[in-house]
Phi, psi and omega in degrees: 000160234228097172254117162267105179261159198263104171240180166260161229263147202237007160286300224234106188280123162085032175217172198250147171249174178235111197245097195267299177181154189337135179062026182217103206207087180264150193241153181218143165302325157291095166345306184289312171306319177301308195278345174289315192292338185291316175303328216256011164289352214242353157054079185053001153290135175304150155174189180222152147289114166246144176254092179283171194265196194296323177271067175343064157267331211214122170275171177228032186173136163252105188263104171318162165215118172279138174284017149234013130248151193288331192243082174325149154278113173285098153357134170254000000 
């Protein structure tokens, strides 16, 4: 299964990575940008989001990603 985490960014201050695999870590000013580019990675594939908290100790959200739909749902 396929994990991408959402962490905060140790570059970039008060912005998010998309943490996919060594060296593939795009930062975004946004949470939301961030958790968009991570659904539209898994492309009709299973896998899961995790969103760790601001000192990116603990997650704090799991987003499932079903493989027939394309696009996860972000909990409210």
């Amino acid at each position: 299964m396929k994990i991408i985490e959402i962490r905060p960014c140790k570059r970039f201050r008060n912005h998010w990575s998309a943490v996919e695999a060594p060296g593939v870590e795009p930062s975004y000013p946004e949470l939301e940008h961030a958790i968009s580019y991570a659904t539209s990675r898994f492309g009709g594939g299973f896998g899961e989001i995790h969103v760790y908290d601001d000192a990116g100790e603990n997650v704090v959200a799991k987003i499932p990603i079903d493989g027939g739909i394309q696009y996860g749902q972000v909990p409210q």
